[in-house]
N, C-alpha and C positions, 0 to 999 in steps of 0.2 A: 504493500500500500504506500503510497506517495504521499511524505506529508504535508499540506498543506501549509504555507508563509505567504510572504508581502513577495517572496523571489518568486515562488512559484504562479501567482497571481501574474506578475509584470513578465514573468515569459509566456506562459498562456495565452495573454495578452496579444505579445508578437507574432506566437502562432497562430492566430485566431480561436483560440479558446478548444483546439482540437486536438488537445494530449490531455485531457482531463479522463480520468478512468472512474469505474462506476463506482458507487460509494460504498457497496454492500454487493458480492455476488446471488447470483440468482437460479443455483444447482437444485439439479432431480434429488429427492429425498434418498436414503442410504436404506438398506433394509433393516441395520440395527446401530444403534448409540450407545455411550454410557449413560445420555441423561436426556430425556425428552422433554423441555418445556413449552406449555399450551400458552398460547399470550403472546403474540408480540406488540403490545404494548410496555410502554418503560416499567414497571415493573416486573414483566418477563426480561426483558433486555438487558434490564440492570442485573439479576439473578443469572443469566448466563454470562455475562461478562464478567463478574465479579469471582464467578467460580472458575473462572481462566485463569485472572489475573491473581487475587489468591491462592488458588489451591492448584493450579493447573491442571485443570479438567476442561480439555479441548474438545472430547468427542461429543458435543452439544448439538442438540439441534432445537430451535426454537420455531414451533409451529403456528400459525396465523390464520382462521377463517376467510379472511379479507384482505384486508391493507395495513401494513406496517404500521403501528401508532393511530389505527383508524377510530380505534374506543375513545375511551376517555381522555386518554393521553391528547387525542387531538381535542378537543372537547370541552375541557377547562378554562379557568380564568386565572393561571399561572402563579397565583400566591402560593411563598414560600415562607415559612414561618415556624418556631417550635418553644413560641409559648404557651404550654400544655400544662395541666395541673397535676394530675400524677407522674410518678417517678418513669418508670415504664416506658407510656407517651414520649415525657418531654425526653430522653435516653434517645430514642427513636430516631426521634423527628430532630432533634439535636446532631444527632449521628449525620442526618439526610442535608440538613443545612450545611455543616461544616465541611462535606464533600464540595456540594454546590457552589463552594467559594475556588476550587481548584478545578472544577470538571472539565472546564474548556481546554486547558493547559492539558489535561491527562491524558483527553481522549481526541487531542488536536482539533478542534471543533468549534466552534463558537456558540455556546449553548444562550448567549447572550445573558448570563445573570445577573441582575438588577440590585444591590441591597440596599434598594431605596428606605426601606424602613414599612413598618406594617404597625399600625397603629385600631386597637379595639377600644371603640369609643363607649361608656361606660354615660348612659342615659336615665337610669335611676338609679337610686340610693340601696337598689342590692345590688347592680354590678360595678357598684362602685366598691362594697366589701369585696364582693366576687375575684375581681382583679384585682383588690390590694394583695387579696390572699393567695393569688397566681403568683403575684412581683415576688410574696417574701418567698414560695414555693419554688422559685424559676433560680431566686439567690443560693438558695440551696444545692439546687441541681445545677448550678454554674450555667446557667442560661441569662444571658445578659438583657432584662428586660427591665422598666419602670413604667410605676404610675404617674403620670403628667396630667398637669391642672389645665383650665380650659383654655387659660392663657395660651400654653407650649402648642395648644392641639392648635388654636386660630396659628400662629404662629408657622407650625410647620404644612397646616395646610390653608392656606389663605381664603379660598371658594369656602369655607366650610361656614353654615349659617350657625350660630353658639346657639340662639334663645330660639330654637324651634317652638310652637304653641303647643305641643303635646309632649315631646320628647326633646328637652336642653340638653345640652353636652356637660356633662358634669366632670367630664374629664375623660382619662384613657390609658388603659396598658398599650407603652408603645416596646417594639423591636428595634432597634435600629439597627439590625444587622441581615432583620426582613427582605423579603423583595419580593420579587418575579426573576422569571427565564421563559425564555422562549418555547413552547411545550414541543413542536416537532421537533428542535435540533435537539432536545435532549434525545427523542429516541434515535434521531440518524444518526447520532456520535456515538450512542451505544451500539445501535446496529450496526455500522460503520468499524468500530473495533473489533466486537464481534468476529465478522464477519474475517477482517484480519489474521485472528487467530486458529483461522481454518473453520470454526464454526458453521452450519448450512442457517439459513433463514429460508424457512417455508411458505409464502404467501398462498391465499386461495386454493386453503388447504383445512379444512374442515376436521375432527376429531367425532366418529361415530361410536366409537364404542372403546371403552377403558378392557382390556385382558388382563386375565391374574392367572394364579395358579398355585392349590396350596394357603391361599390369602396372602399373595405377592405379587403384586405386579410384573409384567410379565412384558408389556407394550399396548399399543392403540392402535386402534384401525381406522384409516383416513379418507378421504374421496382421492386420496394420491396412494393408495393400497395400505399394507400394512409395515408398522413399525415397532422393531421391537428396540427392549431398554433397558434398563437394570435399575433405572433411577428416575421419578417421572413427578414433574412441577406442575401445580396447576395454578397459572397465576389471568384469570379471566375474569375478573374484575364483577360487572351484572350476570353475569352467566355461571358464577362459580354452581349455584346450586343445581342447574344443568350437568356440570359435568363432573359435579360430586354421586350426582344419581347416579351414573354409568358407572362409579367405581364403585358404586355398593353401601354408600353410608348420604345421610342428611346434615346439613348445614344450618347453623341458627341464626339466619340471613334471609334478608329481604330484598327487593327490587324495584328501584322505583327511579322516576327521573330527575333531573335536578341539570335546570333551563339558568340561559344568561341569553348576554346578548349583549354587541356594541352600537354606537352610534357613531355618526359621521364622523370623519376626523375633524378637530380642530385644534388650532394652534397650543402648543404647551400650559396647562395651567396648574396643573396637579402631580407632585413628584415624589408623593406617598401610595401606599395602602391604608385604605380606608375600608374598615366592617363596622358597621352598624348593626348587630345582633339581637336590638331590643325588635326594632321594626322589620329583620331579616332581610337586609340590603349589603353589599359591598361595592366598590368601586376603586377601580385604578383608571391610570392614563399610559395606552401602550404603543409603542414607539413610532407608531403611524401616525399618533396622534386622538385613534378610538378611547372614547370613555368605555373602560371592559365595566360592566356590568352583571352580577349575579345577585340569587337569592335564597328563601329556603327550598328543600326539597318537595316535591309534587306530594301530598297528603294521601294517596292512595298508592297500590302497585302496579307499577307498569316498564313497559321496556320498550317504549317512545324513545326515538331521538330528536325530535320534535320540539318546536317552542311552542307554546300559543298563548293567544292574547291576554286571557285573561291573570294569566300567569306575569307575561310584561305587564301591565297595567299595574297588578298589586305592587309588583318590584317596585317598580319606576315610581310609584303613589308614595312608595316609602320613604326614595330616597329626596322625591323633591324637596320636601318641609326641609331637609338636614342640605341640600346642596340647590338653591333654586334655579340655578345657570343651567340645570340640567334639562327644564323645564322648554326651554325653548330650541332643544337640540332634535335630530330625528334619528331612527332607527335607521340602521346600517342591515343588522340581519340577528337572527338568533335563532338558536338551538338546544339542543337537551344530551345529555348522556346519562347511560346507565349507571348508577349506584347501589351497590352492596353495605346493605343499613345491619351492623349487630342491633342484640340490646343495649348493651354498653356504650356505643356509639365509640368500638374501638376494635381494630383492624383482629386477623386471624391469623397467625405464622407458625403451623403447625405439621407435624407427622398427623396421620390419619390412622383410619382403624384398617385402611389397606396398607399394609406391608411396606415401605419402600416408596411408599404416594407422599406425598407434600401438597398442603394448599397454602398459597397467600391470596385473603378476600377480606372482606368485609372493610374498606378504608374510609368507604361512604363518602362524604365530600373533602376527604385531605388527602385522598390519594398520589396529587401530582407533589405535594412538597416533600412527601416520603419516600419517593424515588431512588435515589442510592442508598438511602438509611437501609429500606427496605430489600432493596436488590443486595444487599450486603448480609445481613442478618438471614437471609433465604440462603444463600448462597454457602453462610457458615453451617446452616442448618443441614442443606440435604449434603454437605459435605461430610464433616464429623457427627452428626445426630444431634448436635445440639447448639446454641447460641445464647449468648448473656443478652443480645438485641431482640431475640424472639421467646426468651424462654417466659416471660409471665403471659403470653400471647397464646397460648396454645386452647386449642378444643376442650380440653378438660375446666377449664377454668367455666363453662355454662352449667356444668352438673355437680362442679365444686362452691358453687356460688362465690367465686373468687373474680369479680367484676373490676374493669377498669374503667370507671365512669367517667366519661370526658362528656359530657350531652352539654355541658357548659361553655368545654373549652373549644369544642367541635362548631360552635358557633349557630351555623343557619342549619347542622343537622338534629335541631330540635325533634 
């Protein structure tokens, strides 16, 4: 693989841009692996990549129904963040952040990351304890976060109306080390590595049926034939409980959608993250110029990728009182992706009751900031059996009533 610079850019150039090579190859499937992961979105990606690059395990092959990064990964509104209230979480998403600061550099890539700062505006007098009690909680786990008066918040974000008539700014946990990135370069530089290290990536490649043998996994049978494995991921984000059925056990997950949407571009005004969590609103400004826009999740089950109006309407009703410039802008476009909701409103990185199976599901709406944290802790996982980043995360923890409640710090996953 050739790597990308400012030289390689300015000879390309001279040649007319006609030594550029593909980013990712695009090989017939193998008839067996060491390790078969379902998902090529970034949390598949990062799980094969991560089990190269530490453990070296190359015989990988990362399976895809569709388009590379087609789920959620492309789907989201880019916040990156890991001010979280339990220990667990914040480890996590801490882990995911602190890659994110180096990823471009690792995987030669430009994953474009932002640490613009992520600020949760804190609109009555309980999330105003809520988040004091995050800050001293965030101290502890060396997560660098504070509570900021309404002052800081006009301050770092000017648009922002203080004395909304139902919901005032009382203040806010902010990150300053927050941001965004760009959701598809994060999967093309992992695919893109990948792929480097001999790895296949299988697009438009469907998984019909999970094989065992004994209660061991054994391989999957695909509309591109059969593959066999020794070691088998399932990392499908809405779909996990799809293709936990095929392996023989149930999942304590739900399905539902969870809609954003931008608007026109205009000129720079806004160079935070902003959540609004009482009225279930966020908003950033992304480097086009779009106000990215989200909200909470769809109140019933479904597996829409879909926006629809009444869903923008509520959004958008939220955030005007809190931002009024927003009032007079128009929609660009929006959409919906799948989400895997626990009870606890916190993610699943476990062994299964199949043999040699692994799932990572349930992220529900933070799946894009956990991206390496996650593809890291997977990767320790179905390597050695175990992980210090997945171990209170496991399946057992729903029948041990051993919960890690985040419904708080999860924000609009109310």
């Amino acid at each position: 693989m050739k790597r990308y610079s400012a030289f390689a850019i300015a000879r390309e150039a001279i040649r007319f841009h006609s030594g550029w090579e593909r980013a990712w190859r695009n090989p017939e499937p193998k008839k067996r692996y060491d390790v078969i992961i379902v998902g090529a979105g970034g949390h598949g990606l990062a799980t094969a990549y991560y089990l190269g690059r530490n453990f070296g395990i190359t015989n990988v092959v990362v399976i895809e129904k569709s388009w590379l990064g087609g789920g959620n990964t492309g789907r989201n509104t880019t916040i990156i963040r890991s001010n979280y209230l339990q220990d667990p979480s914040a480890a996590i998403y801490e882990k995911a952040r602190s890659l994110y600061e180096n990823l471009s550099q690792e995987l030669n890539y430009n994953v474009m990351f932002s640490p613009r700062g992520v600020m949760m505006l804190a609109q009555t007098y309980h999330e105003i304890r809520g988040y004091q009690r995050t800050a001293h909680a965030n101290a502890l786990q060396g997560v660098t976060t504070e509570f900021i008066d309404p002052q800081k918040v006009k301050e770092l974000c000017p648009i922002i109306n203080l004395t909304g008539p139902r919901y005032p700014v009382l203040g806010a946990l902010w990150q300053p080390r927050g941001g965004t990135a760009r959701h598809d370069a994060v999967a093309w530089g992992y695919a893109r590595a990948c792929s480097d290290m001999g790895m296949d990536i299988i697009q438009q490649c469907e998984v019909k049926a999970v094989r065992q043998k004994h209660g061991k996994v054994v391989g999957v049978d695909t509309t591109k034939g059969a593959i066999d494995c020794d070691k088998l991921g399932l990392v499908v984000a809405g779909h996990s409980g799809v293709l936990a059925d095929m392996a023989g056990f149930r999942l304590p997950v739900e399905s539902v959608a969870l809609q954003a949407l931008v608007s026109e571009p205009i000129k720079p005004c806004m160079d935070v993250v902003v959540m609004a969590n009482t009225v279930h609103g966020y908003m950033s400004q992304s480097d086009k110029g779009e106000m990215v826009i989200g909200g909470g999740a769809d109140g019933y089950n479904n597996y829409t990728q879909r926006g629809s109006f009444h869903h923008v309407e509520e959004t958008v009703r939220a955030l005007v009182e809190t931002f009024p410039m927003i009032s007079r802008l128009k929609m660009l476009r929006c959409w919906g992706g799948i989400v895997d909701m626990t009870g606890d409103r916190s993610p699943i990185l476990s062994k299964t009751p199949l043999e040699n199976c692994f799932i990572n599901c349930g992220w529900g709406t933070g799946g894009f900031k956990a991206i390496p944290g996650s593809g890291w802790g997977m990767a320790e996982l179905m390597a050695k059996g175990q992980s210090p980043l997945t171990e209170e995360f496991g399946i057992q923890r729903f029948k041990d009533g051993k919960f890690i409640d985040e419904s708080v710090a999860a924000g609009v996953a109310h």
